[in-house]
MARLO-483229 format. One line per 8 residues: number of its first residue (from 1); their letters; for each residue x, y, z of C-alpha. Coordinates in steps of 0.05 Angstrom, whole numbers, plus 32768, in hexadecimal, padded with zeros to 4 digits. Layout:
BEGIN
NUM = a = X/Y/Z ~ ...
This chain:
BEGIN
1 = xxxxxxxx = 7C15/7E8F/8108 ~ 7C52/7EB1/812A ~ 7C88/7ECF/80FA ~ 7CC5/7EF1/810F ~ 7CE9/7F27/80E9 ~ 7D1C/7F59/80E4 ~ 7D0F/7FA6/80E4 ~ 7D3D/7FDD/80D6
9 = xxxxxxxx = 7D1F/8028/80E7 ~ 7D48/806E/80F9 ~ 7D29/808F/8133 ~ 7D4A/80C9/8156 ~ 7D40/80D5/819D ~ 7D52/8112/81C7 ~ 7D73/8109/8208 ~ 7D5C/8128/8247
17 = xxxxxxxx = 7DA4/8160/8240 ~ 7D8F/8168/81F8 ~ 7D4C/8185/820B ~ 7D63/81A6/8249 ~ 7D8D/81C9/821D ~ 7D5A/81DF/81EC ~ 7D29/81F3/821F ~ 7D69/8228/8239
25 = xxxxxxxx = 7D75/823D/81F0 ~ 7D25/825C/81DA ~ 7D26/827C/8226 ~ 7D38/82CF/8229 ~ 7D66/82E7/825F ~ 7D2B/82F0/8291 ~ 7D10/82A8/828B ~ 7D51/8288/828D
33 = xxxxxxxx = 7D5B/82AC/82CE ~ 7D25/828E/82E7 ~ 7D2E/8245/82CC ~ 7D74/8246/82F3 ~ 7D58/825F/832E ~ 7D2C/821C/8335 ~ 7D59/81F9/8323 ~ 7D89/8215/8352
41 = xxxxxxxx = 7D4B/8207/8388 ~ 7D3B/81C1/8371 ~ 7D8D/81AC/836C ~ 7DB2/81AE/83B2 ~ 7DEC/819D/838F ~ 7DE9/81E1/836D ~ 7DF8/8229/8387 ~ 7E10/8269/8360
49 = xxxxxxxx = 7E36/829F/837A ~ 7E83/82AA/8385 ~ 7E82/8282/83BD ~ 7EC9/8259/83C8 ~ 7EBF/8213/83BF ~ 7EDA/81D9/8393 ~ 7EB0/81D8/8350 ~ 7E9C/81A0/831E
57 = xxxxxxxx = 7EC7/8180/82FE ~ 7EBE/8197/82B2 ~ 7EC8/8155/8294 ~ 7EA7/8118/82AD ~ 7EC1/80CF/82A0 ~ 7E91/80B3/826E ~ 7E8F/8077/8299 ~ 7E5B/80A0/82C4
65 = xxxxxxxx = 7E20/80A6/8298 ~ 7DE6/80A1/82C4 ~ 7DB5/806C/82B9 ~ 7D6C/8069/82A6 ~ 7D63/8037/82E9 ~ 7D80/8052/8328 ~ 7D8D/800E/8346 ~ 7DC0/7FF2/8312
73 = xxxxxxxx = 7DF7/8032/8331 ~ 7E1F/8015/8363 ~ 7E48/8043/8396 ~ 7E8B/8019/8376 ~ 7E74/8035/8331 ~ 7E82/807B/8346 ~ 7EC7/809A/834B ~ 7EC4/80D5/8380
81 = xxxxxxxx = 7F09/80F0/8367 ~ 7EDB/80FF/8326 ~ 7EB1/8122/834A ~ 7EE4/8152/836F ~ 7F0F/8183/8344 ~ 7F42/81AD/835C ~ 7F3E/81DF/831D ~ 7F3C/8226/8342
89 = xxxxxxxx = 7F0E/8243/830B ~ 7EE5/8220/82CF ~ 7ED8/823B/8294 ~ 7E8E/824B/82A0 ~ 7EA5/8276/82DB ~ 7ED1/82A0/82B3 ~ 7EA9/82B9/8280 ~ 7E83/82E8/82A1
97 = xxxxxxxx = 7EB7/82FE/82CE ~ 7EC5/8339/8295 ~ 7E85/8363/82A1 ~ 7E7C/8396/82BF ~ 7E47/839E/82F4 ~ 7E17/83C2/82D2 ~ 7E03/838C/82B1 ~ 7DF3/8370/82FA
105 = xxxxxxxx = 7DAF/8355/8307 ~ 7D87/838D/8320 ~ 7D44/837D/8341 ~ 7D05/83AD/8328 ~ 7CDC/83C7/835F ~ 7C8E/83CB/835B ~ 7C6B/8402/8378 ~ 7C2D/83EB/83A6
113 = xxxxxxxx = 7BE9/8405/838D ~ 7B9E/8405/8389 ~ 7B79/83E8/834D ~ 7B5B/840F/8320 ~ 7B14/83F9/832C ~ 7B29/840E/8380 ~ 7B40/844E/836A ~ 7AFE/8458/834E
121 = xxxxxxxx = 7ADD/8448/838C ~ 7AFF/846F/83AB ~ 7AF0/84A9/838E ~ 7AA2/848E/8395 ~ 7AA5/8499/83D0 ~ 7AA2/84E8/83CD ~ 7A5B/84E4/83A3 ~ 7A18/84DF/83BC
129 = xxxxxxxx = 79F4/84A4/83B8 ~ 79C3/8483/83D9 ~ 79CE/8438/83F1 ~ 79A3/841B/83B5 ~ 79CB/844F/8386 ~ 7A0F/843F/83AB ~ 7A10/83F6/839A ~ 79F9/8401/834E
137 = xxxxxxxx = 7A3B/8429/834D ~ 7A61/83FE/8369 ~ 7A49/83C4/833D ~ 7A56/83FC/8303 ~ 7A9B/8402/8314 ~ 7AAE/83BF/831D ~ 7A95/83B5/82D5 ~ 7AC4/83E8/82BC
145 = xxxxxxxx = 7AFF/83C6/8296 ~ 7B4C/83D9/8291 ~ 7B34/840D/825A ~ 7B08/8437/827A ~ 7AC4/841D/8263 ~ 7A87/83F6/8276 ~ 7A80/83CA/8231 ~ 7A42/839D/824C
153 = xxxxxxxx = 79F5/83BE/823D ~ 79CA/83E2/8277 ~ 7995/83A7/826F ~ 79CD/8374/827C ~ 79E8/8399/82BE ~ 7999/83A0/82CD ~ 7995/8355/82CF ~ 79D5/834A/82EF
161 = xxxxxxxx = 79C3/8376/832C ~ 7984/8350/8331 ~ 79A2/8311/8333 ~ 79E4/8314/835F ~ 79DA/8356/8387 ~ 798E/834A/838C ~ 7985/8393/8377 ~ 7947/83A1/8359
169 = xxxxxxxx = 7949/83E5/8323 ~ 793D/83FF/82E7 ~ 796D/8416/82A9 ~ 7959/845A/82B0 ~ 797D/8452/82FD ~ 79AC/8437/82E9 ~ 79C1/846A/82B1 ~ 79BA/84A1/82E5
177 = xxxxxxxx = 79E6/8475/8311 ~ 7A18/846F/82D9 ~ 7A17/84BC/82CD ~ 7A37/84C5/8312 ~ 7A6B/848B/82FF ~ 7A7D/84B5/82C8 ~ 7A8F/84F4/82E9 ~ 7ACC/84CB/830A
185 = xxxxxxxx = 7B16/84D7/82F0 ~ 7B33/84C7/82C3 ~ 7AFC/84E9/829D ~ 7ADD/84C1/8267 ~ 7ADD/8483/829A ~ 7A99/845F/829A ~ 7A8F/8468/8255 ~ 7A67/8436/8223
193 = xxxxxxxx = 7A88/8446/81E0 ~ 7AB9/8471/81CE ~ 7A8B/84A7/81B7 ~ 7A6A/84AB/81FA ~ 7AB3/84A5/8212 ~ 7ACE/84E2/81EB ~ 7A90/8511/81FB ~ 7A97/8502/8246
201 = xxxxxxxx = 7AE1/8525/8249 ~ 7AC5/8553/8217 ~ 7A8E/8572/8243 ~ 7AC1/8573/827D ~ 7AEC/85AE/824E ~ 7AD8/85EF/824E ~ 7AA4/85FB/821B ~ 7AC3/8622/81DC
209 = xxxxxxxx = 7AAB/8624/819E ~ 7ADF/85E9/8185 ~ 7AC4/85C0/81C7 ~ 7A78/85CE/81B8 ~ 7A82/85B7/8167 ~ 7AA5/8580/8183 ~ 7A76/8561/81A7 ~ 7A3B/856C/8176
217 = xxxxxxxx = 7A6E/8548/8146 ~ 7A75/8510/8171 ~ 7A22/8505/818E ~ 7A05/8513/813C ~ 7A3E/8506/8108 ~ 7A6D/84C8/8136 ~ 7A72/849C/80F3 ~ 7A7F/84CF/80C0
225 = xxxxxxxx = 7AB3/84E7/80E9 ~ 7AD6/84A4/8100 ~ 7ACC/849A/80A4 ~ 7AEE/84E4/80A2 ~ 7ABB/84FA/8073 ~ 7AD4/853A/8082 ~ 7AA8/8563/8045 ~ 7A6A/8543/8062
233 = xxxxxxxx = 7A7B/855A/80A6 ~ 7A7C/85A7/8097 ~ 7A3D/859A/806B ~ 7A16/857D/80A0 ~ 7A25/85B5/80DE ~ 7A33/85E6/80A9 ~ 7A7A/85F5/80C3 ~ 7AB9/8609/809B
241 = xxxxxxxx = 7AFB/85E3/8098 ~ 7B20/8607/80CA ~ 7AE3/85FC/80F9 ~ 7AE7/85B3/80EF ~ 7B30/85B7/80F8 ~ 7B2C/85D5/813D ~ 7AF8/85A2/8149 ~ 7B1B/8567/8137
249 = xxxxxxxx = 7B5F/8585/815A ~ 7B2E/8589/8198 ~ 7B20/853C/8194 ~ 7B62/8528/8186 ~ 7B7A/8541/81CE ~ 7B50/850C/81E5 ~ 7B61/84BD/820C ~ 7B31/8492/81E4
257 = xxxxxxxx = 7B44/8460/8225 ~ 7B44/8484/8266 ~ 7B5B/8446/828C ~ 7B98/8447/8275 ~ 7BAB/848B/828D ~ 7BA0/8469/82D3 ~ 7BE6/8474/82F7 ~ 7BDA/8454/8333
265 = xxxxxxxx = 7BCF/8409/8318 ~ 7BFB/83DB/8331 ~ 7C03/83B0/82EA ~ 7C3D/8392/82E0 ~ 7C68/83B2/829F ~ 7C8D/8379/8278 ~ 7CDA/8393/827C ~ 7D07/8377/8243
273 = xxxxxxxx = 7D49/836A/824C ~ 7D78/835C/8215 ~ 7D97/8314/8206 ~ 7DCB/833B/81DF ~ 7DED/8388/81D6 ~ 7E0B/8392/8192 ~ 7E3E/83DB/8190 ~ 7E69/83F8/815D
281 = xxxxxxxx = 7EAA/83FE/8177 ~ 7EE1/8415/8143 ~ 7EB1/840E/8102 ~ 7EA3/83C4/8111 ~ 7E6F/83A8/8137 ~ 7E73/8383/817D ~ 7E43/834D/819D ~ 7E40/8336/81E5
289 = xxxxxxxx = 7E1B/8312/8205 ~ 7DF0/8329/823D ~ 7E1C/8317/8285 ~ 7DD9/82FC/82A4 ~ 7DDC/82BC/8272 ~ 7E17/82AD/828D ~ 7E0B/829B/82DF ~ 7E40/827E/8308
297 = xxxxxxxx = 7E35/8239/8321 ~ 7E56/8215/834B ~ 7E4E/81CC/8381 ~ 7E35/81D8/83B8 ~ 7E6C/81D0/83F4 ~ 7E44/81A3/841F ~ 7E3D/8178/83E4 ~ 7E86/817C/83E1
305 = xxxxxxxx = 7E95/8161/8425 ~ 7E6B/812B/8421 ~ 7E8D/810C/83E9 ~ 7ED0/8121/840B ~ 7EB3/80F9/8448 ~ 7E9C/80BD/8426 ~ 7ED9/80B5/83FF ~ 7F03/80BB/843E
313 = xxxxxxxx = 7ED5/808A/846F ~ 7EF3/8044/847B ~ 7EB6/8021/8481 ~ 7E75/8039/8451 ~ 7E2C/802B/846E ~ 7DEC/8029/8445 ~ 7DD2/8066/8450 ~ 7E16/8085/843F
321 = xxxxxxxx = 7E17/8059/83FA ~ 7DD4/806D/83EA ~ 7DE3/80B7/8401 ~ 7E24/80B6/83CB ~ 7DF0/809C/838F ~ 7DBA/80D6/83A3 ~ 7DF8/810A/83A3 ~ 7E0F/80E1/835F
329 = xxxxxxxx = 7DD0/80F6/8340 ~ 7DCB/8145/835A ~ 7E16/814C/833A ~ 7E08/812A/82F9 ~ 7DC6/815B/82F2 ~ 7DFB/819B/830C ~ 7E2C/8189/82D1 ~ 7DF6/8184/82A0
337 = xxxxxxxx = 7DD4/81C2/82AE ~ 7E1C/81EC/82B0 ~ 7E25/81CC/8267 ~ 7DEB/81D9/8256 ~ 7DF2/821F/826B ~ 7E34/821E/824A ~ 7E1A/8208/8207 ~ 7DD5/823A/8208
345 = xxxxxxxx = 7E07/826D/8209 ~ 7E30/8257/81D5 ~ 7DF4/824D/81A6 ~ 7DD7/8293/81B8 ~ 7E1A/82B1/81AD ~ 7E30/828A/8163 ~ 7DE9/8296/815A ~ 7DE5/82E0/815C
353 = xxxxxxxx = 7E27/82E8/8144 ~ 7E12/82D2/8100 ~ 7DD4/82F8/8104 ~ 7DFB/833A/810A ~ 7E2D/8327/80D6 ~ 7DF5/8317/80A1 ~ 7DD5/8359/80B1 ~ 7E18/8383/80BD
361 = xxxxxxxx = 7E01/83C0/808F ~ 7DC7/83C5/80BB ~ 7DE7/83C0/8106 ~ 7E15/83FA/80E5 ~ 7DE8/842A/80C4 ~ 7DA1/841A/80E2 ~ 7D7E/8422/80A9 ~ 7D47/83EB/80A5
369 = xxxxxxxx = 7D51/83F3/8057 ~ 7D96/83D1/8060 ~ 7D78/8391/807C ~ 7D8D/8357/8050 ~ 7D52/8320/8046 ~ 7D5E/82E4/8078 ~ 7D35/82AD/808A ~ 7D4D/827B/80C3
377 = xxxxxxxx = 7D6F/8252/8094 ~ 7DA0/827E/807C ~ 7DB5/827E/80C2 ~ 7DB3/823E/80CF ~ 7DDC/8227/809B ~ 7E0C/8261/80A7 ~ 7E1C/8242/80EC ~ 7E0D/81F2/80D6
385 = xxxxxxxx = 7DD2/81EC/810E ~ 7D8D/81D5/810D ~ 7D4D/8208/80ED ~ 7D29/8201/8134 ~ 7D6D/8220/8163 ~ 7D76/825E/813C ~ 7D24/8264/813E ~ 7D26/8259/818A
393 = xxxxxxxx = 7D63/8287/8192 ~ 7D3E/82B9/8161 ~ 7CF3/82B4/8181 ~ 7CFC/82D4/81C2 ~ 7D35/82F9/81C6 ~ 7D4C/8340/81CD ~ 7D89/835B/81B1 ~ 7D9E/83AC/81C2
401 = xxxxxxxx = 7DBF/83D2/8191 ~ 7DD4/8418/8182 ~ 7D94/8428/8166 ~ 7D64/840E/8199 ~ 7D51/83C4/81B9 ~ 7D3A/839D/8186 ~ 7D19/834A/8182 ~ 7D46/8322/8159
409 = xxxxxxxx = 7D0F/8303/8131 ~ 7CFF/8342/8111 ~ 7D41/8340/80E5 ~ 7D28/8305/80C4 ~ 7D00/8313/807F ~ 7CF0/82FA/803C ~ 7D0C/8311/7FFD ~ 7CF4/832A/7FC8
417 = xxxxxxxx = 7D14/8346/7F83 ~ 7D10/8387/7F66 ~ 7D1A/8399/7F1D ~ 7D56/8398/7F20 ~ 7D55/834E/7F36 ~ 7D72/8354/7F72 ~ 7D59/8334/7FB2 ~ 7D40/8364/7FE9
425 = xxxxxxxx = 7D1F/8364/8028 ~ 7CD3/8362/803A ~ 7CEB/8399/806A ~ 7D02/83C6/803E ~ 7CCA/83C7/8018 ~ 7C9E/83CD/805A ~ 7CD9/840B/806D ~ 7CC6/842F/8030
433 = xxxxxxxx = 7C7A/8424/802D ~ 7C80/8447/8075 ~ 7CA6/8484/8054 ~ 7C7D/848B/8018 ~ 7C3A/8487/8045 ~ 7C5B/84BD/807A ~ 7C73/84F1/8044 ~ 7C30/84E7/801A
441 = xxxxxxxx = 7BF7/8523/8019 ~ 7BD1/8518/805C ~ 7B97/8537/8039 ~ 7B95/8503/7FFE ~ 7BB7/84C2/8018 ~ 7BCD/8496/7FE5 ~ 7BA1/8458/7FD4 ~ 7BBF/8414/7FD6
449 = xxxxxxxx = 7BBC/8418/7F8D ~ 7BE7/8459/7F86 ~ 7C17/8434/7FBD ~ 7C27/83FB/7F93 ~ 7C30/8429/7F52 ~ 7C60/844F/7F71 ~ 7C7D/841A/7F8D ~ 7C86/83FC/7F57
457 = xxxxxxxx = 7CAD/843F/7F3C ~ 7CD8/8433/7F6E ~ 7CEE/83F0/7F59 ~ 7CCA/83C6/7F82 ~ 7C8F/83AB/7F5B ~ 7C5F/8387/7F89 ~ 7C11/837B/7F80 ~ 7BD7/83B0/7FA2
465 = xxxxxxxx = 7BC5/8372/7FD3 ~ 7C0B/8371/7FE9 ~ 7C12/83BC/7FF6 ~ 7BCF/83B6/802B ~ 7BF7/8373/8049 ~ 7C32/8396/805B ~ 7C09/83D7/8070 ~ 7BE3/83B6/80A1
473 = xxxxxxxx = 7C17/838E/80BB ~ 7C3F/83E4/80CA ~ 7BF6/83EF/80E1 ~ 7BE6/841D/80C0 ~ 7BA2/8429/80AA ~ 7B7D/8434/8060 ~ 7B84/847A/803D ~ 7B40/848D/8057
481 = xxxxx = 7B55/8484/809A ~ 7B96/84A8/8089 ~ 7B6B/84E1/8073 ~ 7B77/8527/80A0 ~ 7B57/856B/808E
């Protein structure tokens, strides 16, 4: 039985400019670069620069929305003289015009360089090996990761020889083998644990007394001293405390991952560049945005002519009709990326202008203790946009201030109330947990338990479990661990 009936429903569906634009808004300066690049690439009807041509026309008639089927635009649909402007400079032009050029796009050049696992062959190459030998090493080396050390058993490599360099040996071999790879620099390299790692650069120094206890410390007593059972340690190599001092001073010189001292790697270091730069001028604070969000756009000039042409030809072929509807689409794509560009920076700007406002005792002093509580809704309601564009705006961007480059997200915190009431940030709590922990007596570190108490004497009563939260999130480790002699 067919029935027919009426259904009401809300639905809300983005457009294609909508999510263009919140794709710009969550990308950081170096991204966004990037993004217009391609689409500077995949748009002809795009180019940047200063170059003298006519622009876009800011404002479109709404007549030319383009439709979801191509075929339905017909050349007579679309007014040329819409498409031509004879403004000298838009808007979008002008508002970078005011920087200076330091704040020009500067391109970071990478060194060439050999790998770290070609270094160390290199260096093989000076030690005497047989051919059997030679290839165990070099199988060693290329099992050395980033850190300096070979992680995987002697039985494993054993088999692994066996089976893909058909190399037929024996652990002990291979350990002799691996006692040459360990004589490479940086010292400590080829190292199984950390022990083993720490005892290699040890036996390299020149033995002393402090070197010699050292090592013993490290080959008989490795867990009591990682524990810091400091008492146990003199007991056991019957050694006073300055000894152990010395000892422990000795160890502390050392790279517990060799790899990294590497110079000569070629890996790429993530460079940040701030979305925003926040000074105080005067006593009162002042935002800008970063020049680079701001690129200048313009049509290109062949595009130009070719509407110039068309509009100006008596008689209009095909190909020259179907030309107009493919340049039709590029321009309509042009105009919605510049406003899109227009409005990412408008977001990012409103955005981070209320950010620095609700924080102002912190951009002026830099004390983290000044840091108001805010959560993305604060914001958001501050500046009557959605939860989700202040969190993309927040997420990934960088803002420099007077007291170092800093992400945005990490001025965002819960409250919670002191005696007195009042509402203050996780931060600050987190600010003066680091204080009390650095000013305590190195020699007996303050439990979690002690924290919280004199926390709590402080004003800010919060629960033991709470105190080892926020400690591990400053990573900082247990009072045992904190524990020197």
């Amino acid at each position: 039985m067919l029935k027919q009936h009426l259904q009401f429903r809300l639905s809300q569906k983005l457009s294609p400019q909508q999510i263009q634009l919140m794709k710009l808004i969550q990308l950081p300066t170096q991204a966004f670069e990037q993004r217009l690049k391609q689409e500077l690439e995949e748009n002809p009807a795009l180019e940047s620069g200063k170059a003298e041509s006519v622009e876009i026309e800011e404002n479109f008639d709404n007549s030319f929305e383009e439709s979801t089927d191509n075929d339905t635009i017909t050349t007579e649909d679309i007014n040329i003289d819409d498409y031509l402007s004879d403004d000298e400079i838009p808007d979008y032009r002008t508002q970078v015009n005011n920087y200076s050029a330091d704040e020009d796009e500067k391109s970071i050049p990478y060194a060439a360089g050999v790998s770290f696992n070609q270094y160390l062959l290199n260096q093989l190459s000076t030690v005497y090996l047989d051919d059997q030998e030679w290839a165990i090493a070099e199988f060693l080396v290329g099992s050395v990761d980033e850190s300096g050390y070979i992680r995987r058993p002697l039985s494993d490599i054993m088999d692994d020889l066996a089976f893909t360099q058909n190399i037929f040996t024996d652990e002990a071999t291979i350990e002799r083998v691996l006692s040459s790879v360990q004589t490479l620099d940086p010292p400590g390299v080829g190292a199984r644990s950390l022990e083993e790692c720490l005892a290699i650069q040890l036996k390299r120094k020149e033995p002393t007394a402090a070197v010699e206890l050292a090592i013993a410390i490290l080959e008989k007593s490795f867990e009591q001293f990682t524990k810091k059972h400091f008492e146990k340690l003199q007991a056991k190599h019957n050694i006073s405390e300055e000894e152990l001092k010395n000892a422990i001073a000795e160890i502390e010189k050392l790279n517990p991952k060799p790899g990294g001292s590497f110079s000569g790697n070629n890996r790429i270091v993530e460079h940040v560049v701030p979305d925003f730069s926040i000074r105080i001028v005067d006593g009162e604070l002042d935002l800008t945005l970063n020049g680079r969000n701001a690129p200048e756009l313009h049509v290109s000039k062949e595009y130009t002519n070719m509407l110039m042409g068309y509009k100006s030809a008596k008689e209009k072929s095909k190909s020259q009709k179907d030309t107009i509807l493919f340049i039709k689409q590029k321009l309509d794509a042009a105009k919605w990326f510049i406003d899109a560009i227009k409005q990412r920076q408008q977001t990012l700007y409103i955005t981070m202008n209320a950010i620095m406002q609700y924080q102002k005792e912190y951009f002026l002093t830099g004390d983290e203790r000044k840091l108001k509580p805010m959560i993305l809704k604060d914001i958001a309601d501050e500046i009557d946009m959605d939860v989700s564009t202040v969190s993309r705006v927040a997420n990934s961007k960088y803002v420099d201030t007077p007291y170092g480059t800093k992400l945005i997200k990490d001025f965002f915190s819960e409250s919670m109330k002191n005696v007195q009431g009042e509402d203050v940030s996780t931060r600050e709590i987190k600010k003066i947990l680091e204080t009390v922990i650095n000013e305590e007596d190195k020699k007996k570190p303050l439990t979690d338990d002690k924290l919280a108490k004199l926390l709590k004497e402080k004003g800010y009563p919060i629960a033991r479990r709470t105190v080892a939260k926020y400690r591990e999130q400053l990573g900082l480790p247990v009072a045992r661990l904190r524990k020197q002699i």
